[in-house]
Every structure is written in C-alpha cells, then in structure tokens.
C-alpha positions as CSV (number, residue, x, y, z in Angstrom):
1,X,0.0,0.0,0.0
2,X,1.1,3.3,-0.8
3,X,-0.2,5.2,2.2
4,X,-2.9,7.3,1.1
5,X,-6.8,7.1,1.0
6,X,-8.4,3.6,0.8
7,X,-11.3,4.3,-2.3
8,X,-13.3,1.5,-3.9
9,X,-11.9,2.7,-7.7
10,X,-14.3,1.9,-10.6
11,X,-13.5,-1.6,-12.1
12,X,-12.1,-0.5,-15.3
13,X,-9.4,1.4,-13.3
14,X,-8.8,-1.3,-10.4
15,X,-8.2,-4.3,-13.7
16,X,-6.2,-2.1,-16.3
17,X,-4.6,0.7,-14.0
18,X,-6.2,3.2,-16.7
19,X,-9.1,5.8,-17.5
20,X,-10.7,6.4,-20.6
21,X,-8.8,9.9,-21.7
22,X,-11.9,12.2,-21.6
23,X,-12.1,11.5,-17.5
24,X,-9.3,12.9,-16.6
25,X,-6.7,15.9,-17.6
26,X,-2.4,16.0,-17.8
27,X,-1.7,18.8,-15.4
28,X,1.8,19.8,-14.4
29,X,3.4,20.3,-10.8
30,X,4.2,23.8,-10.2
31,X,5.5,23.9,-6.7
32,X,7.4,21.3,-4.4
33,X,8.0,21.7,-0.7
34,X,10.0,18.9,1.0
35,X,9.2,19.2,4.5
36,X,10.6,15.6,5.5
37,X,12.9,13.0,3.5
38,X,9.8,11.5,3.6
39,X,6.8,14.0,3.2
40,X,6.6,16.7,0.8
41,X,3.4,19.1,-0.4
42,X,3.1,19.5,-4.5
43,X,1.2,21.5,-6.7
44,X,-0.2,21.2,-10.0
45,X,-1.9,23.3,-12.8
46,X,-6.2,23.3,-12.6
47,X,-7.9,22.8,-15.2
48,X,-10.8,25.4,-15.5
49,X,-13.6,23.1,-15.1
50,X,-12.1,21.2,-12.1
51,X,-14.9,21.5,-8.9
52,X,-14.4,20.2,-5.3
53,X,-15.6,20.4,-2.2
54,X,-13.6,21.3,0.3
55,X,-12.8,17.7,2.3
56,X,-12.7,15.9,-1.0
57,X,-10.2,13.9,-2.3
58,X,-8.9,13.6,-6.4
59,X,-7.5,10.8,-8.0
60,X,-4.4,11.1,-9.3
61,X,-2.1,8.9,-12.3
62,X,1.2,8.6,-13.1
63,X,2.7,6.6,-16.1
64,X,5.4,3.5,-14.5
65,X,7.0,1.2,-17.2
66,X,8.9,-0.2,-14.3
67,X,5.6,-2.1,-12.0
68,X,5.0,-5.6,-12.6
69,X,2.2,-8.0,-11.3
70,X,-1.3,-9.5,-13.0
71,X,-0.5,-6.8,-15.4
72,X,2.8,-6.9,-16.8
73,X,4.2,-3.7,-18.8
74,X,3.9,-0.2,-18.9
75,X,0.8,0.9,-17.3
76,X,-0.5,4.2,-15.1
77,X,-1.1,4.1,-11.7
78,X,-3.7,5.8,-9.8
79,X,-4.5,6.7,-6.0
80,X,-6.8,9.1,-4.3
81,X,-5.3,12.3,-2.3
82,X,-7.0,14.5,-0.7
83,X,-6.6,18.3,-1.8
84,X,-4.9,20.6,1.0
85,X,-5.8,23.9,-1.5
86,X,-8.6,26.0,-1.2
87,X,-11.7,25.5,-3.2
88,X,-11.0,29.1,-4.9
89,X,-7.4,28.5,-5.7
90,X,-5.8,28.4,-9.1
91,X,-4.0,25.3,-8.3
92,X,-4.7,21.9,-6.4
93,X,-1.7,20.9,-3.7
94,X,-1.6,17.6,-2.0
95,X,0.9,16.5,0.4
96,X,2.0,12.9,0.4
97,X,4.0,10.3,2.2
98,X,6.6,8.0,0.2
99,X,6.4,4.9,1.3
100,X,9.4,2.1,0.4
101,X,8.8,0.5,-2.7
102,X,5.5,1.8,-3.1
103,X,4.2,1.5,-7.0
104,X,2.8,5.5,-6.6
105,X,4.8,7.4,-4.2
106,X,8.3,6.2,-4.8
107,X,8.1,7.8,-8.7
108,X,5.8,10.6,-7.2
109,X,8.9,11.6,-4.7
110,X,11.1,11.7,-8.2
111,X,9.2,14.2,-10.2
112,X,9.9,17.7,-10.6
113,X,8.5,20.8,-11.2
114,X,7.3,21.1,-15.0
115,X,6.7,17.1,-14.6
116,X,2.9,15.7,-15.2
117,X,0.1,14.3,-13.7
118,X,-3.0,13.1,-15.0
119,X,-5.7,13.8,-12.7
120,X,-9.6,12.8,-12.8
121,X,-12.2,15.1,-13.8
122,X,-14.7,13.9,-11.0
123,X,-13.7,14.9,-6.9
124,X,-15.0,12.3,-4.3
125,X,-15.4,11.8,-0.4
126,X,-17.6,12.6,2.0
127,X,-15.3,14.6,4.4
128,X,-17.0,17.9,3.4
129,X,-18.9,20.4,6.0
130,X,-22.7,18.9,4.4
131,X,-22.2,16.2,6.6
132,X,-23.7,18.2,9.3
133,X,-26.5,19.8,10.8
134,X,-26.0,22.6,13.4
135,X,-23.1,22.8,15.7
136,X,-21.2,25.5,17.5
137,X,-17.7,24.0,17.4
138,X,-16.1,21.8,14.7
139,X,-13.3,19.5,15.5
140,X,-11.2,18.9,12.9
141,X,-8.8,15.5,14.3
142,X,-6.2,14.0,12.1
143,X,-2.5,11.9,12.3
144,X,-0.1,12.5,9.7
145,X,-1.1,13.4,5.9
146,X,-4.9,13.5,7.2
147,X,-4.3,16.7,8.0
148,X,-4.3,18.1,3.9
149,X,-8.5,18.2,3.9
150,X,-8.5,20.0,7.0
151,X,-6.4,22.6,5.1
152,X,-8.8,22.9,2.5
153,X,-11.5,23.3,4.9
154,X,-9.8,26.3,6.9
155,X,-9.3,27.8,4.0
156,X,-13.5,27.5,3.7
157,X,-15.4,30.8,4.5
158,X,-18.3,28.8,4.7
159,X,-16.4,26.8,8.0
160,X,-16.1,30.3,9.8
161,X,-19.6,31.3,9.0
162,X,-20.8,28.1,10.5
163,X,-18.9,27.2,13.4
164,X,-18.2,29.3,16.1
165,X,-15.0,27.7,17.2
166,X,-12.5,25.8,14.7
167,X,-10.3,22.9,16.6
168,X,-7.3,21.8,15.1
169,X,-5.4,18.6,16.3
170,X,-2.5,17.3,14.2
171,X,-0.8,13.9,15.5
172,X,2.7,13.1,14.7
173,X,5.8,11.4,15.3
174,X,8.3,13.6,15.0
175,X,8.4,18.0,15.2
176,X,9.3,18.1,11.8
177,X,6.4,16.4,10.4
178,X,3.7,18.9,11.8
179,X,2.9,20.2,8.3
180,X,1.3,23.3,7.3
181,X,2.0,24.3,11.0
182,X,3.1,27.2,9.5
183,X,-0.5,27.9,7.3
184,X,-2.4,27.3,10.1
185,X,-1.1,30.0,12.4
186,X,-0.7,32.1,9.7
187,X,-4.6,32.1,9.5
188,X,-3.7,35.2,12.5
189,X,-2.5,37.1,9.8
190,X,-4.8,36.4,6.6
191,X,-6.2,38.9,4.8
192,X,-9.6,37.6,5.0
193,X,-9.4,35.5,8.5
194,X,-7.1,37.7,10.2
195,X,-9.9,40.3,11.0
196,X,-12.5,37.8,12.7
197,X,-9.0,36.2,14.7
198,X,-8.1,39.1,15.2
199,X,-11.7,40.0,17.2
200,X,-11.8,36.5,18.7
201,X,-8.5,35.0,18.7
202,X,-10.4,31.8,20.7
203,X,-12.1,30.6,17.3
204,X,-9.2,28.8,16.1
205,X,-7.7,26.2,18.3
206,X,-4.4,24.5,16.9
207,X,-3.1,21.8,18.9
208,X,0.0,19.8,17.9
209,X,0.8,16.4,19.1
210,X,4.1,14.5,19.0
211,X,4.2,11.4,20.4
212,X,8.1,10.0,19.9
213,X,9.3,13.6,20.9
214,X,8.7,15.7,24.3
215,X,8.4,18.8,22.5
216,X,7.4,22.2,24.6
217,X,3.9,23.1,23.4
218,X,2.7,19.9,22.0
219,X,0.7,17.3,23.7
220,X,2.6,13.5,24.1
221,X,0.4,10.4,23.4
222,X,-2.0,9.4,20.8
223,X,-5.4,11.0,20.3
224,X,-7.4,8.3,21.7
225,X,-5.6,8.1,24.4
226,X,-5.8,12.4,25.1
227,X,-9.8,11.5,24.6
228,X,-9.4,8.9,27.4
229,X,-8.4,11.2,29.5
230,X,-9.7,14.9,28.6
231,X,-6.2,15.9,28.3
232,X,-7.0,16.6,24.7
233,X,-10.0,18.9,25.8
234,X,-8.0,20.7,28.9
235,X,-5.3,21.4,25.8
236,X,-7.9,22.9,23.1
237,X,-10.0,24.6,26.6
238,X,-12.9,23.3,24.7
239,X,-15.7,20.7,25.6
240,X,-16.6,18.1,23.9
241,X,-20.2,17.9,23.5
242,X,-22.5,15.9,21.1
243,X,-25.3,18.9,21.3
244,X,-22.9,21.5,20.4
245,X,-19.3,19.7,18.9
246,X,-18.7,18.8,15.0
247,X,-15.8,16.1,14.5
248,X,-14.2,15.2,11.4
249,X,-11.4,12.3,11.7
250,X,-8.9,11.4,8.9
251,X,-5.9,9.7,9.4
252,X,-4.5,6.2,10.5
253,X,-7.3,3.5,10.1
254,X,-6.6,2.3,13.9
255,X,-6.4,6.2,15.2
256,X,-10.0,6.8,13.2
257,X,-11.5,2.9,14.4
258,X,-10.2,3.8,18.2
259,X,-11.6,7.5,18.2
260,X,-15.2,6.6,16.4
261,X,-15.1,4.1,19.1
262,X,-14.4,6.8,21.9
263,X,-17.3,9.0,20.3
264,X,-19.6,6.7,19.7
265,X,-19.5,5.6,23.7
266,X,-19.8,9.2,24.1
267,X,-23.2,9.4,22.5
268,X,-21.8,10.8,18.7
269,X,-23.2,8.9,15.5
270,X,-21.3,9.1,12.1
271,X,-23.1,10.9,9.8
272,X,-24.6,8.8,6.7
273,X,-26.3,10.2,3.1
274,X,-29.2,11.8,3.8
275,X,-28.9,11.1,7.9
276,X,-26.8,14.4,9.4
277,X,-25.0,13.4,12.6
278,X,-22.0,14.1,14.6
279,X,-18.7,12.8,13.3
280,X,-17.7,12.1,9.5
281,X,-14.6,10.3,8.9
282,X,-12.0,9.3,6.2
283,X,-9.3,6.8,6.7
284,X,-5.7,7.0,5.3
285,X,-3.9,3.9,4.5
C-alpha cells in the first residue's frame, strides 16, 4: 500500500490501472516543498472546469514502465489524495508520504516541477462540512497526511460562517512532520481570516501532538488516548459535547476505528447520506 486514502476505484481502473482519456486531464506540478525525506506538499496546474468540495479527495495517475504483477508492462497508476488547497485556488496541492517501494509514491517523490500528472475530472469523499447539521464547534482530528482536507476546509469561509470555534489537532511522530503548522497560524494574519482572529482569537484552536518527541507546546500520546483522559480537551480549553461539537477524523485507520469508538461511547453517531450526525470520517492507508 502506498499510504494514502483507501477508495473502492471503478473496475475498469482497479483491472487495467487506466481511465478512458476524456475522464481525466495532464496537469503539471508547479511547486514542491519537502518538509521531511519523507513528506513533501506538491502542486499542479487546474484545469478550469475542475470542482471540489472542500474535504474531497482527487485521484491522481502517473505513467510507471517499471511495475510488474497481473499486469505486466507499462501501465498508469492511480490513487486518491486529498486536496490541502482552497476550493478558490488556481492550483490543487496535495501532500503525500513516500512509502518504500511503493508503485505511486516512490516515482511521485522523483518528479519535478514542469513534470505531469494526469488527474480525474470527477472529486470524491464525504469529508466535506454537508455532513452536518447545526453545531457550534467543529473538531477537525487528524495523524499524519490527514491533515491536507482540514487545510482545505480552513481555508473554507463557509467553516467560519458556520462554526463558532474551529479545533485543530495534528498527531505526529516527530516535530518536523507537523505540516502546514506554518498555514495554520498564519490564518492570525490572513487577509480575509485575520480580522475575525483578530476579534476572537479563541475561534481557532491548533493543537500539535508528537508522540516520539517531548516537545514544549505539543501534547505526548496518541489521540485516543488524550480523549481517554480529557487531556485533549483541557489542551484545546474546549468541551466536547454531542449537542454542540462537529468532529471530522482522517488519518490512520486504527487512530479513526479507536476515536469513532471513543465517540460513539460518548453518544456521537457518524453521519450517513441523507442522515446528518455528529462525526464524519476518512481513513488514510
């Protein structure tokens, strides 16, 4: 596995490793930041038509002469990302892991800027703010690359029109992995968020974890764990509360599974098509 969202990919796709050429456009990566040896944030060229919702993932192909199995030869591969840039942005960024000897992100980590994509017309997930009904606070709880679609969703006017209070929590390993750290804090500053912060600095919440470093500032254990014990909420100075709290998860498939877990003790329901509740989720693997 390559790390990144699971997704049920149509047939066609999952036998041949290939689209039909009028689902999906070549874009080109514009931008490359290498936060880790391991994690790095890329951009590409949007095609004018492209829509998403903030929350929603794209999937994206890459052409590898080099991968061998059922289907011997060249072929493209294709996995889902979810997309860390604003709806309203001229380009789409992702941020990905490289995984050891993985078919996608091992060539991914190898491109450069001018390189291409191809990337699917059509956005997908679930992850977006429609999954709710009411709410005063959303909690926005993720471990390593889960935290791109949170990005997206900060960057959502419609989440500070909605929500009263926005709670951040990033869970990592190690300092240097907390990601878009950086963007979120910048937020004080933003030309369009800046004002509201700067009114209420209280409606954003950012609240790092690192749980193989004791790092001043950051919390040290896994989420579930902060949940057990409200350390989590003493750290944010927010309640957690099924009449009034929001919570997206996205991350590690054992850190989602143990946290639906928590909520669901705690009287929160995941919210299906059509039935609004309390917590949506995404898992990363």
């Amino acid at each position: 596995m390559d790390g990144n969202l699971s997704f049920d990919a149509p047939a066609a796709a999952k036998a041949a490793g290939e689209l039909p050429a009028h689902k999906y456009t070549r874009e080109r990566i514009t931008w490359i930041r290498r936060w880790t040896d391991h994690l790095f944030s890329f951009r590409l060229t949007r095609d004018r038509g492209y829509r998403f919702v903030p929350g929603q993932f794209a999937r994206l192909g890459l052409y590898r002469d080099d991968v061998h199995g059922e289907r011997r030869g060249p072929r493209y591969v294709w996995r889902a990302y979810s997309i860390a840039s604003a709806d309203y942005d001229e380009h789409l960024e992702f941020y990905s892991i490289v995984v050891p000897e993985g078919d996608f992100t091992t060539r991914l980590a190898q491109l450069r800027i001018g390189d291409q994509l191809l990337i699917e017309k059509q956005a997908y997930g679930f992850l977006t703010l429609d999954r709710f009904e009411g709410g005063r606070d959303l909690w926005l709880l993720s471990s390593g690359t889960g935290i791109a679609p949170f990005v997206s969703i900060l960057l959502d006017l419609k989440a500070w029109e909605r929500y009263e209070r926005l709670i951040v929590v990033h869970s990592v390993r190690h300092a240097s992995e907390l990601a878009y750290r950086d963007t979120i804090e910048g937020l004080r500053a933003h030309e369009v968020f800046g004002e509201a912060l700067a009114d209420n600095p209280a409606r954003l919440v950012y609240v790092p974890i690192v749980t193989r470093e004791r790092i001043d500032g950051c919390l040290h254990a896994r989420i579930p764990a902060l949940l057990g014990n409200s350390s989590l909420e003493a750290a944010a100075g927010v309640t957690l509360d099924p009449q009034r709290s929001r919570v997206m998860i996205c991350g590690n498939p054992d850190m989602v599974d143990d946290i639906r877990r928590h909520l669901s003790n705690a009287g929160y329901a995941v919210s299906r098509r059509g039935q609004p509740a309390q917590m949506a989720v995404e898992n990363y693997w």
